[in-house]
C-alpha positions as CSV (number, residue, x, y, z in Angstrom):
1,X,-38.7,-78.4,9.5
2,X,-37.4,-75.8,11.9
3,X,-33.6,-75.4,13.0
4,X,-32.6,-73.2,15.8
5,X,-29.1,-72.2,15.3
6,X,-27.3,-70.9,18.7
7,X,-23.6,-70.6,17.1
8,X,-23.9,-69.1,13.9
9,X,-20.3,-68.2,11.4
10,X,-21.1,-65.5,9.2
11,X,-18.2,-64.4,6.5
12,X,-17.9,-61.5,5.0
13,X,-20.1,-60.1,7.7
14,X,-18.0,-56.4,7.5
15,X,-19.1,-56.1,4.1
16,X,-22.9,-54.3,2.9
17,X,-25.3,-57.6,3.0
18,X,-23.3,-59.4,6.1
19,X,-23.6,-56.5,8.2
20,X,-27.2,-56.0,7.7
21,X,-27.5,-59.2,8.2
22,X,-25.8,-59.6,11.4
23,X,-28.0,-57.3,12.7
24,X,-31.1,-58.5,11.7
25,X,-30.3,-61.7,13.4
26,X,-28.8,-60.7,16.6
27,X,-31.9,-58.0,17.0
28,X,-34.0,-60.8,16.7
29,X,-32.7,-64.2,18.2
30,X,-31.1,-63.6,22.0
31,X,-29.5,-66.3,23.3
32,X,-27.3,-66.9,19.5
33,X,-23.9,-65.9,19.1
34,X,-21.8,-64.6,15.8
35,X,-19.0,-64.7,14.8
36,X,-17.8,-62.4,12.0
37,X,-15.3,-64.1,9.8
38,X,-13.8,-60.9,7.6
39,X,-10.4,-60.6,6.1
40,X,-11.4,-56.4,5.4
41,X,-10.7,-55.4,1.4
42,X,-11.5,-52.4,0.3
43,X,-16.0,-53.4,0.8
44,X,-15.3,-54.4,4.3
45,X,-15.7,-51.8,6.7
46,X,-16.2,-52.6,10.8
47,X,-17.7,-49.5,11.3
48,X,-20.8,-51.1,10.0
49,X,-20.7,-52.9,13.2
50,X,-19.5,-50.5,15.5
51,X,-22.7,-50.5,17.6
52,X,-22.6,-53.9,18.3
53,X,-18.8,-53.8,20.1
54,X,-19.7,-54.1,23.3
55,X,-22.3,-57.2,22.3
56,X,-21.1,-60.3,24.7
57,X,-22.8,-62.2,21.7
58,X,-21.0,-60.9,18.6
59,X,-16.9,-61.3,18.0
60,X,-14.8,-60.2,14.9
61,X,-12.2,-62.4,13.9
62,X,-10.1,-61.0,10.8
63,X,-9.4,-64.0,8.7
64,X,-9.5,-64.9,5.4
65,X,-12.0,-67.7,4.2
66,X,-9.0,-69.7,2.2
67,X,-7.2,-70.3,5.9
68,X,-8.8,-73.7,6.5
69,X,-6.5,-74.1,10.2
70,X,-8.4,-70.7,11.1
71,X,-12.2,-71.9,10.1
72,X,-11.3,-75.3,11.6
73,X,-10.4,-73.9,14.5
74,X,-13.9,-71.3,15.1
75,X,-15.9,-74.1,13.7
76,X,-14.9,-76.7,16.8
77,X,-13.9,-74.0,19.6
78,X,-17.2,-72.0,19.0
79,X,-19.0,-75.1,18.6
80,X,-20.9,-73.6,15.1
81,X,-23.5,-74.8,14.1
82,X,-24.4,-72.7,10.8
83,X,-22.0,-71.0,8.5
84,X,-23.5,-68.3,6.6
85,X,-21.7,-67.4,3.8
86,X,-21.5,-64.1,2.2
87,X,-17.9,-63.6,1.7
88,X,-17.4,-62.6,-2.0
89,X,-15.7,-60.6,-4.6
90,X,-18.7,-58.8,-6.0
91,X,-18.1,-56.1,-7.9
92,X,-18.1,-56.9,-11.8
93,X,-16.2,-54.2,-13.0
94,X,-13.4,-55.4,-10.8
95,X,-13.8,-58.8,-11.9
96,X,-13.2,-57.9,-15.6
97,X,-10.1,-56.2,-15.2
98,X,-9.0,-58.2,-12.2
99,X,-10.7,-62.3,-12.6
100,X,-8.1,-64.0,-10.8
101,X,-9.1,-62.6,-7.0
102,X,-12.3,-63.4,-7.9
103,X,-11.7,-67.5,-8.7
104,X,-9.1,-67.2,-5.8
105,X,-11.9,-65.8,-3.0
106,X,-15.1,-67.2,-4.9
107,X,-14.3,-70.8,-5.7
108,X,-11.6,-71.9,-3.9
109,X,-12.2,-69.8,-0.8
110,X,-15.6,-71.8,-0.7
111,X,-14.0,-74.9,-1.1
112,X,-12.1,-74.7,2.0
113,X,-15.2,-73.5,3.7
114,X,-17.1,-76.2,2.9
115,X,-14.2,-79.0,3.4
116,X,-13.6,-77.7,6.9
117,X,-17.1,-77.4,7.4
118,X,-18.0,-80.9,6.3
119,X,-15.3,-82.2,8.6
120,X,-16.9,-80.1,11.4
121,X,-20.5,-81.8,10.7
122,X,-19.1,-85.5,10.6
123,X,-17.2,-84.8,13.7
124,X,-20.4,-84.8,15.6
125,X,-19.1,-81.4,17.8
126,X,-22.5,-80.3,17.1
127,X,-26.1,-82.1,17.1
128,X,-27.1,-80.3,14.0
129,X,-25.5,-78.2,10.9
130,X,-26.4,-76.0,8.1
131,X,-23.8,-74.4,5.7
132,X,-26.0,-71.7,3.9
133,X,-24.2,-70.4,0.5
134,X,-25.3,-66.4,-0.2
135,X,-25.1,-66.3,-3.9
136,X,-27.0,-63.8,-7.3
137,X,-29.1,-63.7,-9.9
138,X,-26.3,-63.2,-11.6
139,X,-25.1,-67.0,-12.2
140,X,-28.2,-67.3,-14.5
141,X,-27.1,-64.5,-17.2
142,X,-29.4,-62.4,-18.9
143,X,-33.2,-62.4,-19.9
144,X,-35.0,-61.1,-22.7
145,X,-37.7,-58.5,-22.3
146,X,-40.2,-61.2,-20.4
147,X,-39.9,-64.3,-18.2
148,X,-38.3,-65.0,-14.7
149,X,-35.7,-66.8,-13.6
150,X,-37.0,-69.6,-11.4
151,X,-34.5,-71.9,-9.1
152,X,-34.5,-74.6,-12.6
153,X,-33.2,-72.0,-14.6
154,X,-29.9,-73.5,-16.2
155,X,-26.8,-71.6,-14.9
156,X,-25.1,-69.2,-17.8
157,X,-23.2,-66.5,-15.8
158,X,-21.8,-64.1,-18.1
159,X,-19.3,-62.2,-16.2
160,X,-16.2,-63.5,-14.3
161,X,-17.5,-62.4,-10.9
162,X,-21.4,-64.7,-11.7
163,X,-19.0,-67.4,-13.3
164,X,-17.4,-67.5,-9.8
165,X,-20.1,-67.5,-7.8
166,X,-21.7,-70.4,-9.8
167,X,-18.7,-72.5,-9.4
168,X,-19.2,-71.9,-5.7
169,X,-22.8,-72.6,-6.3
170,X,-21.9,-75.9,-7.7
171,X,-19.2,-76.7,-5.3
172,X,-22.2,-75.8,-2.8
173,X,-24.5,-78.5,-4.5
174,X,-21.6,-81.5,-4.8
175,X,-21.1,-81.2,-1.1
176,X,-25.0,-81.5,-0.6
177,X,-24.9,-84.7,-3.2
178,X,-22.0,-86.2,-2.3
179,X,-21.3,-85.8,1.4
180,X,-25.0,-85.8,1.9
181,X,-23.8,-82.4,3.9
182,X,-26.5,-80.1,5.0
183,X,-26.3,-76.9,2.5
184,X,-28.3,-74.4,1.0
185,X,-28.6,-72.0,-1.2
186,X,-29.7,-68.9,-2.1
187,X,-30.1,-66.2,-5.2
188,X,-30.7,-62.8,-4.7
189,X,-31.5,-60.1,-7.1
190,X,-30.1,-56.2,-6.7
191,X,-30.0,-55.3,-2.8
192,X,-29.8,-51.4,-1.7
193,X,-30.0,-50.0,1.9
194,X,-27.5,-48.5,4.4
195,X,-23.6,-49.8,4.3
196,X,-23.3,-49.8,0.5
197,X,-19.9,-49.5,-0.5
198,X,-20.3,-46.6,-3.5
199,X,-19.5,-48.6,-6.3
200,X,-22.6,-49.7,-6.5
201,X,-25.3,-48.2,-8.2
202,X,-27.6,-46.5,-5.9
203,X,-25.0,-45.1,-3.2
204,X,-22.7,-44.4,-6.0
205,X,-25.7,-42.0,-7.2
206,X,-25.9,-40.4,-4.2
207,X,-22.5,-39.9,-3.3
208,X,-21.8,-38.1,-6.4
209,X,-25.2,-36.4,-6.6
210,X,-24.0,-34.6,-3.0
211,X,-20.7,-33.9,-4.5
212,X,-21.9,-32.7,-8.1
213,X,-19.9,-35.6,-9.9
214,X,-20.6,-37.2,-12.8
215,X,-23.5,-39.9,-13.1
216,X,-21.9,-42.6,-14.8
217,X,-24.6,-44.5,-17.0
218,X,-23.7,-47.9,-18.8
219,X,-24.7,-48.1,-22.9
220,X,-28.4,-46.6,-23.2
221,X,-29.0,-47.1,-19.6
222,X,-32.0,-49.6,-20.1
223,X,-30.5,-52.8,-18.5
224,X,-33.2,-53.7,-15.9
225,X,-32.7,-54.8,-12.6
226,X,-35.2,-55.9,-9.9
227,X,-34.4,-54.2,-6.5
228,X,-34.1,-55.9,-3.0
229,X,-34.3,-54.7,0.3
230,X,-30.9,-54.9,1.9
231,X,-33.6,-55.9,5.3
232,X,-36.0,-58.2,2.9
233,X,-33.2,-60.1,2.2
234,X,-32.0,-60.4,5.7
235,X,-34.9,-61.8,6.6
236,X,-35.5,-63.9,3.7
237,X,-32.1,-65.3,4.6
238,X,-33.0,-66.0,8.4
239,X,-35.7,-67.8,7.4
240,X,-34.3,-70.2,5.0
241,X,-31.6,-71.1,7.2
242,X,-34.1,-71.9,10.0
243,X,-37.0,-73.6,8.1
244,X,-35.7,-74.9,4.3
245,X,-35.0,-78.4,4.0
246,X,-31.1,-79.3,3.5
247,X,-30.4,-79.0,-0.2
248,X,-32.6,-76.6,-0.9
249,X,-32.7,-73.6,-3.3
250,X,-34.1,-70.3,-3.1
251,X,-34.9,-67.1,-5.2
252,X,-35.2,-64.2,-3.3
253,X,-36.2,-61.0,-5.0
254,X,-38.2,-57.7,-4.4
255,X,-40.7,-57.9,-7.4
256,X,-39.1,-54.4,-8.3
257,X,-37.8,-54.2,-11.9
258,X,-36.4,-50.7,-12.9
259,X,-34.5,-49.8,-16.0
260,X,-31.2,-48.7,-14.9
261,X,-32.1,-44.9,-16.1
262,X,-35.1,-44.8,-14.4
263,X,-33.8,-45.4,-11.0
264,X,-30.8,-42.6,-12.2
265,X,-33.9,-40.2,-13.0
266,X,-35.7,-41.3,-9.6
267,X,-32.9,-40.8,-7.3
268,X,-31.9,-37.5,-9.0
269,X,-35.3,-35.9,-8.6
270,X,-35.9,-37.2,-5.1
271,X,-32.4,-35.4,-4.4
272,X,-33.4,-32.4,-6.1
273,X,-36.0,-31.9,-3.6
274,X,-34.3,-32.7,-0.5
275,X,-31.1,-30.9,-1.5
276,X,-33.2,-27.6,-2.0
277,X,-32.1,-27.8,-5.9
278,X,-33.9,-26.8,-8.9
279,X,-36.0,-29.3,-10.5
280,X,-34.0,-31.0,-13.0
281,X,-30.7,-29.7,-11.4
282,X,-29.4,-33.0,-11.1
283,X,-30.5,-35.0,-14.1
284,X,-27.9,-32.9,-15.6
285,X,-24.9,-35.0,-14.2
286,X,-25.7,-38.0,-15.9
287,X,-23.0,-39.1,-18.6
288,X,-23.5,-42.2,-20.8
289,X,-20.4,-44.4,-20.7
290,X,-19.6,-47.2,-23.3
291,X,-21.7,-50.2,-22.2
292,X,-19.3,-52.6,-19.9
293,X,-18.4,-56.1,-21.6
294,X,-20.8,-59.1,-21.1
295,X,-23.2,-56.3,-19.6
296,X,-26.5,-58.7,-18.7
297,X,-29.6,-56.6,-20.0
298,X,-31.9,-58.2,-17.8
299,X,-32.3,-59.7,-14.0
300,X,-35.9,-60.7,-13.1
301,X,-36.9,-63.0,-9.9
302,X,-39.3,-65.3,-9.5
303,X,-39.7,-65.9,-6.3
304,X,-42.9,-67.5,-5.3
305,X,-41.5,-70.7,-4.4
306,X,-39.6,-68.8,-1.0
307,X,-43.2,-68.0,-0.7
308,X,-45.2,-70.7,-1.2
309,X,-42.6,-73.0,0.8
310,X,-41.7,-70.8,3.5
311,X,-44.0,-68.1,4.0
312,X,-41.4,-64.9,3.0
313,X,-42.3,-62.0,1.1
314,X,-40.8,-58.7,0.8
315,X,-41.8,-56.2,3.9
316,X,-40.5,-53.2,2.2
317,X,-42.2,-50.8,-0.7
318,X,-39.8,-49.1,-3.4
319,X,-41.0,-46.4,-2.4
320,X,-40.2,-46.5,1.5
321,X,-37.3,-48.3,0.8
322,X,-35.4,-45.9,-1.5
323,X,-36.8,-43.0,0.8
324,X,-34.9,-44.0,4.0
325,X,-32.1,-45.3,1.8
326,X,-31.8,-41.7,1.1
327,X,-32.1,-40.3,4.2
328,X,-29.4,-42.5,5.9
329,X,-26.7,-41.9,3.0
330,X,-27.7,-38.2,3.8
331,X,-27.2,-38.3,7.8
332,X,-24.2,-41.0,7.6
333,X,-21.9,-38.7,5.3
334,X,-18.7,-39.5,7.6
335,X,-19.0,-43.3,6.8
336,X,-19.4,-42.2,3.1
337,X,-16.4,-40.4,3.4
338,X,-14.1,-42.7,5.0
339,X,-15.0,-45.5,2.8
340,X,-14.6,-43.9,-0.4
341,X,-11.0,-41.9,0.9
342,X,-9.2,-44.7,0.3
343,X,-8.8,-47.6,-2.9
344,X,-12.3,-47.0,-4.3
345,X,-11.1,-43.3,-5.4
346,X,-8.2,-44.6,-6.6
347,X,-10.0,-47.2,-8.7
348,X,-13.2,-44.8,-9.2
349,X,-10.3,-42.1,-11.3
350,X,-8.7,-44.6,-13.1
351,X,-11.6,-46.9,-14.2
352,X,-14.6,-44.2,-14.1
353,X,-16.1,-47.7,-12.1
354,X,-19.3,-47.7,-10.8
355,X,-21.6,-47.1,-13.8
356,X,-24.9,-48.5,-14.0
């Protein structure tokens, strides 16, 4: 099956994962258009885009995903024919002390997404239609010390922020059964690459390894996580949207499980040598914090099915990968700075957020 989308919607495309996205796909696919759909919280920065401003096939349009006269209106006067969904509340401190914005922009936001979308598809504006729903790992909880989660794995999220994005994930699927609508989904394990926001765990490391700030670490810092390529998953995205059947669900991970202390260690050594400090300098910052409620202990991927079906597999070592992840947090210190001058330091003093 292959589907050649020439008016794509992508929302939340200001944020870390859209923008990389958008990117990947316009590099790659001349002759497409985007549209950015992004109502700019506190994640969503347009500076992640800036290079593509003068790009006759990329527009921003600041909107929020709940307006359903706005997406009705891009969806028929743009003529789109994919919406790729990445808009989302993400971050699961925030959606502890905070669930309602969560349910708000996760669930219902979705819902109006897909309504206006389904009543895009049946109006026959366009010849063919995909609505591709970004979603985690996350919605299927926590693992022991062994075992995958697999695409049948029963959904048992564990924090508001995956109970969200399974109710999106199951909105997603009714659509699919019940409209016969064109979706798909997919579930991806930890990303990391350029245009984190630094609340997460990598370019929070960095950021306060530069600035000699504590290393928050969660509990006993052996929660494992499997790591993605922000650029893997890109492609891995563009992929399933052009060749997955409608209806389809797919894994996508980096077959890259760390303990969270291990990547602290990692990225506080590799910073030791290219900060000219003293070996072991910066191990010395980290600070266990009380383990976070509901704290998952384990993500793991299986995601041989995206392989076997589709051809994808990860392009990126761990190595190379958290190398030039590095290097660009390093040489894009202004971004860093502007991002985190503003609500994240607010939050980041009062809630010590960001642990591992």
């Amino acid at each position: 099956m292959s589907f050649a989308p020439q008016s794509i919607l992508v929302t939340g495309g200001a944020g870390f994962i859209g923008s990389n996205f958008i990117h990947s796909f316009l590099a790659g696919n001349p002759g497409s258009q985007v549209t950015n759909l992004d109502v700019l919280t506190y994640a969503g920065n347009l500076n992640n885009l800036r290079t593509l401003e003068n790009n006759p096939a990329y527009s921003f349009v600041r909107g929020d995903i709940g307006d359903a006269t706005l997406v009705a209106q891009l969806l028929t006067e743009r003529k789109v024919d994919a919406v790729v969904h990445f808009a989302a509340e993400s971050h699961v401190d925030r959606s502890i002390s905070g669930p309602e914005i969560f349910v708000r922009t996760n669930v219902l936001g979705t819902q109006v997404l897909l309504e206006e979308s389904r009543k895009h598809w049946q109006s026959g504006v366009v010849n063919d239609f995909r609505f591709l729903q970004i979603s985690t790992d996350e919605v299927y909880g926590s693992l022991g010390e062994s075992g995958f989660f697999t695409e049948e794995t029963p959904l048992a999220p564990n924090s508001p922020y995956s109970a969200s994005k399974a109710g999106a994930d199951m909105l997603v699927r009714a659509y699919h059964e019940t409209y016969g609508m064109p979706t798909l989904n997919t579930r991806c394990s930890n990303n990391y690459g350029p245009f984190h926001f630094p609340e997460k765990l990598i370019p929070l490391l960095i950021h306060n390894i530069i600035n000699r700030k504590p290393l928050p670490v969660y509990g006993d810092g052996k929660n494992v996580r499997d790591w993605l390529h922000v650029n893997d998953h890109a492609a891995a995205v563009e992929v399933v949207l052009k060749t997955a059947a409608p209806g389809s669900i797919y894994n996508i991970g980096g077959n890259n499980e760390w303990f969270n202390i291990d990547i602290v260690n990692l990225v506080c050594d590799l910073l030791d040598e290219r900060l000219g400090r003293s070996s072991g300098e910066n191990r010395t910052l980290i600070t266990f914090v009380k383990d976070r409620p509901g704290h998952d202990r384990r993500y793991a991927i299986d995601a041989s099915r995206l392989k076997r079906d589709l051809g994808w597999e990860p392009a990126y070592t761990f190595e190379r990968g958290i190398a030039e992840t590095i290097e660009w947090y390093l040489s894009h210190q202004e971004w860093v700075a502007e991002v985190t001058s503003g609500s994240y330091r607010e939050y980041y003093t009062q809630q010590y957020g960001g642990a591992a």
